[in-house]
NUMILO-838300 format. One record per residue (C-alpha): residue in one letter; residue number from 1; x, y, z. Coordinates in Angstrom, 1 decimal. Layout:
segu/bavex/X/Y/Z
a/NUM/X/Y/Z
...
end
This chain:
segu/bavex/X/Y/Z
x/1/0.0/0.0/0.0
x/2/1.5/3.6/-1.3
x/3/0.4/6.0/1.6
x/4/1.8/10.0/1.6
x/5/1.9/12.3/4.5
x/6/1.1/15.8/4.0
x/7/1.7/18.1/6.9
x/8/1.7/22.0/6.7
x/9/4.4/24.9/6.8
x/10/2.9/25.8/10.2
x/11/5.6/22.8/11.3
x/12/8.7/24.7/9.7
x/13/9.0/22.6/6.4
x/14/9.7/24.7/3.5
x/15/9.4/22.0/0.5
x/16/10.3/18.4/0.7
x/17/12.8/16.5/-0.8
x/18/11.4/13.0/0.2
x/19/9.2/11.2/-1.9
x/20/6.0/10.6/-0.2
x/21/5.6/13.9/2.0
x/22/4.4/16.8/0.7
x/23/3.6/20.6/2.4
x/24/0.1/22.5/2.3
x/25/1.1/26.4/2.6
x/26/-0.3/28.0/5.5
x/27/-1.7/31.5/4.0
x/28/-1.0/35.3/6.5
x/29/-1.8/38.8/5.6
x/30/1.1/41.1/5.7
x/31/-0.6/44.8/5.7
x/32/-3.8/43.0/4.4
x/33/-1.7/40.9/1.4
x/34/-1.4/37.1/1.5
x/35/1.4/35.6/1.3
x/36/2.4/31.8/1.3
x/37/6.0/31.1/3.2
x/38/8.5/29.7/0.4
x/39/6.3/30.7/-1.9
x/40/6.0/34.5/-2.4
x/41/8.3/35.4/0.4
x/42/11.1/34.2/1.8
x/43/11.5/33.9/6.0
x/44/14.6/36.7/5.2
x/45/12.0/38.6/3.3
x/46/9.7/38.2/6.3
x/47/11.8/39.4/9.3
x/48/12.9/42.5/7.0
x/49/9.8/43.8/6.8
x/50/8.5/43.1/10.0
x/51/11.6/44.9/11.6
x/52/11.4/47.8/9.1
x/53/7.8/48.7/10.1
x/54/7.2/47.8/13.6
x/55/3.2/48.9/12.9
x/56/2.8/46.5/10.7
x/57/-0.4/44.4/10.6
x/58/-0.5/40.5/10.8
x/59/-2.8/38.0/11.0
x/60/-3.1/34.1/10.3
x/61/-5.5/31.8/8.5
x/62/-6.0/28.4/7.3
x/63/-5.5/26.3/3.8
x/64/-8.5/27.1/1.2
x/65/-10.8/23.8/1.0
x/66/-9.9/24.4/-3.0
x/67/-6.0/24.0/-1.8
x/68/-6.0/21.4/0.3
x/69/-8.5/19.2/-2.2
x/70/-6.1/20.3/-5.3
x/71/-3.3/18.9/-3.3
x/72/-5.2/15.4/-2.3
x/73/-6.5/14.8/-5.3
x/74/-3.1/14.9/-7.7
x/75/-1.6/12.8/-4.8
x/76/-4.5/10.0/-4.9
x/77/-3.8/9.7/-8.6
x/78/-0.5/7.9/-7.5
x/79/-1.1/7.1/-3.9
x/80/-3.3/4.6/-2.1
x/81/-4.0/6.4/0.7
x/82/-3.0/10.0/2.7
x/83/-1.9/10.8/6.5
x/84/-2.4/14.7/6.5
x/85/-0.9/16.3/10.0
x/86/-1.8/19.8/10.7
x/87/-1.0/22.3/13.0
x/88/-2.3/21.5/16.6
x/89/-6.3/22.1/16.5
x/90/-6.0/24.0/19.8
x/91/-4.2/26.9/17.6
x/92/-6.3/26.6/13.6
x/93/-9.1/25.3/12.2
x/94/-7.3/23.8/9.9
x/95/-7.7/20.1/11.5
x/96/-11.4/20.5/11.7
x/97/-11.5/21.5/8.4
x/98/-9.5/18.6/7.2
x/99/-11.1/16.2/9.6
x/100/-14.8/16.9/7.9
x/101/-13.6/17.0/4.6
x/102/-11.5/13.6/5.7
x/103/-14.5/11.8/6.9
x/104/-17.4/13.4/4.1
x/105/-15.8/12.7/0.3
x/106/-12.6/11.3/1.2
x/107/-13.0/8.3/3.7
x/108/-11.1/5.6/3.3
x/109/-8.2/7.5/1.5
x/110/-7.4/10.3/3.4
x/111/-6.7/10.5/7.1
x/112/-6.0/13.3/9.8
x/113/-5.1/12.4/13.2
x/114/-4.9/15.1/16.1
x/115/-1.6/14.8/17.8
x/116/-2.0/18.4/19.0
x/117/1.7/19.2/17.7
x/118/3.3/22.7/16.2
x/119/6.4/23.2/15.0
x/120/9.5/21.3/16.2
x/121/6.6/18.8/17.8
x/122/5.1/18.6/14.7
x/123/8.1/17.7/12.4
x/124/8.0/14.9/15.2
x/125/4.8/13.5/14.1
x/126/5.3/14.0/10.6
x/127/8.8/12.2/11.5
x/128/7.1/9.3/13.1
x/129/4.7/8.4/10.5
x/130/6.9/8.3/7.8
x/131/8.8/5.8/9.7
x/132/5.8/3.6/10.6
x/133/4.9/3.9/6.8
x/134/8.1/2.3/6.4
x/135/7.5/-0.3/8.5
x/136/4.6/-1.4/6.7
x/137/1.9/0.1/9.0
x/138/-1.9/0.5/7.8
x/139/-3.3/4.2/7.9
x/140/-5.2/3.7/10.6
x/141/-2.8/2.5/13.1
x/142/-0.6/4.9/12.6
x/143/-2.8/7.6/12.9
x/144/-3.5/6.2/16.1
x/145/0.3/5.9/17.4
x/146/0.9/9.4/15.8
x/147/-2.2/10.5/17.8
x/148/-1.4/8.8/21.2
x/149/2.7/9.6/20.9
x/150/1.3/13.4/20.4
x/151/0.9/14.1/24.3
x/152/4.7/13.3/24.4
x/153/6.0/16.3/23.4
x/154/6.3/19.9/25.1
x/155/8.0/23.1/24.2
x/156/9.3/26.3/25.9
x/157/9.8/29.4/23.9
x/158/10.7/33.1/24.6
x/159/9.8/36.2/23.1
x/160/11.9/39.5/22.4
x/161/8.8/41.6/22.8
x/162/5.1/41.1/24.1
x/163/3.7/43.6/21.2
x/164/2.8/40.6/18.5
x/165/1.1/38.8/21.0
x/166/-0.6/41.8/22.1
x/167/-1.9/42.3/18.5
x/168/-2.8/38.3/18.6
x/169/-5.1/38.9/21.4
x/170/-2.7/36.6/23.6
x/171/-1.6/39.6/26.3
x/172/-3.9/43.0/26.5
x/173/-2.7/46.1/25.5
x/174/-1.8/47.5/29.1
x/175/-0.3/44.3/30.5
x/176/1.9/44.3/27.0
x/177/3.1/48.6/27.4
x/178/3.8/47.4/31.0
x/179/5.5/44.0/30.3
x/180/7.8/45.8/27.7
x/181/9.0/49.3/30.3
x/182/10.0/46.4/32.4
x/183/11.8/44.5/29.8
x/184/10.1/41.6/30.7
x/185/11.0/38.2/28.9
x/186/8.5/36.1/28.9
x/187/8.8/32.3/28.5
x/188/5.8/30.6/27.0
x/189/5.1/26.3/26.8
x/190/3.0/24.6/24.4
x/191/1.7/21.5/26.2
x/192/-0.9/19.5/24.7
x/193/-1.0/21.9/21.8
x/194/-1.7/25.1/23.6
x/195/0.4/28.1/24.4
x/196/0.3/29.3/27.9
x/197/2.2/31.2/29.9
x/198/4.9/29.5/32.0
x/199/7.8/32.4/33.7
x/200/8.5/36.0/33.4
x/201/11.8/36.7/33.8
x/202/14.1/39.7/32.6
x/203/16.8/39.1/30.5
x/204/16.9/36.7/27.6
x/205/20.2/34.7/29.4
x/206/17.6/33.8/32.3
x/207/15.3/33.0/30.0
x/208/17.2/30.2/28.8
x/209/18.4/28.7/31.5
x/210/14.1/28.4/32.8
x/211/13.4/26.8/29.0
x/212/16.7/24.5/29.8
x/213/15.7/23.8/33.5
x/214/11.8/23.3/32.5
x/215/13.0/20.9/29.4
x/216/14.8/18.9/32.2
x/217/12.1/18.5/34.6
x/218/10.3/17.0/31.4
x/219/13.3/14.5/30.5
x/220/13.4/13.2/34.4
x/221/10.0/13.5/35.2
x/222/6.7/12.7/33.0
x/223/9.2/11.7/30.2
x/224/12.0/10.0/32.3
x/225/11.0/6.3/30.3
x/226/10.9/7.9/27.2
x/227/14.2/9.0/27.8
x/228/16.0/6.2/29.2
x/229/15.3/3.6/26.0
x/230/15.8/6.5/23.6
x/231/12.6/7.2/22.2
x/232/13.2/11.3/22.7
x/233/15.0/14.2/20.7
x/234/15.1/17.3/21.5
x/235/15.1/20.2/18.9
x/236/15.3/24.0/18.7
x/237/13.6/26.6/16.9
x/238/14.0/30.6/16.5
x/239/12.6/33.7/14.3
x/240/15.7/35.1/13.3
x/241/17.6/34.4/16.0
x/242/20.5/31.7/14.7
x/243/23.6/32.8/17.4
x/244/20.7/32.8/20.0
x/245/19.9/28.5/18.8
x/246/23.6/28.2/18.3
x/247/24.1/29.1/21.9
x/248/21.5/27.6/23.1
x/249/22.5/23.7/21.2
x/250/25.7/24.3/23.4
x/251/23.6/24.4/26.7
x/252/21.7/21.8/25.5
x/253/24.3/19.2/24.5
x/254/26.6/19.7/27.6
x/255/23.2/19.4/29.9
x/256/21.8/16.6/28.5
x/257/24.3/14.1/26.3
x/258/22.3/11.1/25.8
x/259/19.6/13.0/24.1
x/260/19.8/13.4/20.3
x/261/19.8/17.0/19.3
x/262/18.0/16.4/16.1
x/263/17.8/20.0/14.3
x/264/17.5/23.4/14.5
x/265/15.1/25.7/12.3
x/266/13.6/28.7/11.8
x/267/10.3/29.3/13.3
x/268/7.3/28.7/10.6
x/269/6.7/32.7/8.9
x/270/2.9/31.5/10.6
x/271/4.2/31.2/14.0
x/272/6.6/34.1/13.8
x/273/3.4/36.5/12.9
x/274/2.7/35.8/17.0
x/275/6.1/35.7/18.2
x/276/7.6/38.5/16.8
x/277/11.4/38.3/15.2
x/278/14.3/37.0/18.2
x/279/11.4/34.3/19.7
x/280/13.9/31.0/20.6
x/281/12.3/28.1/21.7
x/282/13.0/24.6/22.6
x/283/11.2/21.5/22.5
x/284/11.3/17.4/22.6
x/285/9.1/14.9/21.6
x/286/8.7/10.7/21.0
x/287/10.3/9.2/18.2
x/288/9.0/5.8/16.7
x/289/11.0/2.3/17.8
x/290/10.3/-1.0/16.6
end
């Protein structure tokens, strides 16, 4: 059986180079003009004009139903069967809307699980069932090991400024003035695919000792299994903020050895519109073992 994965550039990927995967562009409005990341704008091209104009306007959405069946459809004409892995449905619609569409017109051939996963976590599941496909899994059980492994994952990220996620609704207006004539830094977690707060601290080097110490408490407590017969990694992500990752892979690979460092990427253009540019964050999640 030929089964494809199709995840979305919410997770970070660009384009793929591997046969059976394939990327859905995750549309935002720069100034009230969509763009699609990789597509019609680079993530250079991005931070530029973010940092030029710091009044710009931003907003998110999801894939058009006319994308998303485009897409399906020229992959069914040489593939038995699709896995399509969104962005966590506690931050788009975009699950929902590929769930119904999943279940109406396209049951039996194309299947979304909810593993509740966003970037680094995300390439995680995307990672996984490519590797189950491998194995010679069904559709269905993999969806449901993609799903389950899901709630093994977690990530800690901190901002440069609380203005975008003032304009995202995330902070209000006066908590964000305040928050930013203190210099506060806050550090934000993504557990079970929502962002909450987690510390305010205030400077970005304490800041990333609390993502490091948090990421710890993960790896030796609820995760401390996981970790022992290897079925972890540990990744980093950042919005323009490369010596900021660079530093922070040293931390990570002195503090915790036995833990594969698998990449580090740039933030999706989708998740940097709430972030701002200089977010850094840090994450782990379950890899598949026979």
């Amino acid at each position: 059986m030929k089964i494809a994965v199709v995840t979305d550039s919410g997770s970070g990927i660009e384009k793929s180079e591997i046969d059976n995967l394939f990327i859905i562009g995750m549309p935002f409005m720069i100034d009230g003009k969509e763009y699609f990341e990789g597509v019609n704008i680079s993530k250079r091209e991005f931070f530029d004009i973010i940092e030029a104009n710091k009044s710009v306007t931003l907003s998110t959405s999801q894939p058009s139903l006319y994308n998303v069946t485009k897409l399906w459809d020229k992959i069914l004409e040489e593939f038995d069967a699709i896995i399509h892995i969104t962005l966590s449905s506690a931050l788009s619609a975009s699950y929902t809307q590929a769930y119904n569409m999943s279940m109406a017109e396209y049951k039996g051939k194309v299947f979304v699980p909810n593993p509740k996963t966003v970037s680094v976590t995300q390439v995680g599941s995307v990672e996984m069932a490519l590797d189950m496909i491998k194995e010679g899994f069904l559709p269905e059980e993999i969806c449901e090991h993609v799903e389950k492994c899901g709630a093994d994952s977690s990530i800690y990220i901190m901002v440069d400024t609380l203005d975008f996620l003032k304009k995202g609704g995330r902070v209000t207006p006066s908590a964000a003035a305040l928050g930013n004539l203190l210099r506060i830094k806050p550090v934000l977690q993504i557990q079970g695919g929502k962002l909450d707060s987690y510390k305010k601290v205030i400077s970005s080097n304490v800041a990333k000792k609390v993502m490091i110490n948090a990421i710890e408490d993960d790896l030796n407590g609820r995760f401390k299994e996981l970790r022992e017969s290897g079925q972890l990694k540990l990744a980093i992500a950042h919005a323009d903020e490369l010596d900021g990752a660079m530093e922070m892979k040293k931390m990570l690979l002195k503090r915790f050895p036995d833990v594969q460092l698998d990449h580090i990427d740039y933030l999706s253009n989708l998740i940097s519109c709430h972030t701002g540019p200089k977010a850094l964050g840090i994450g782990c999640y379950r890899v598949y073992k026979k």
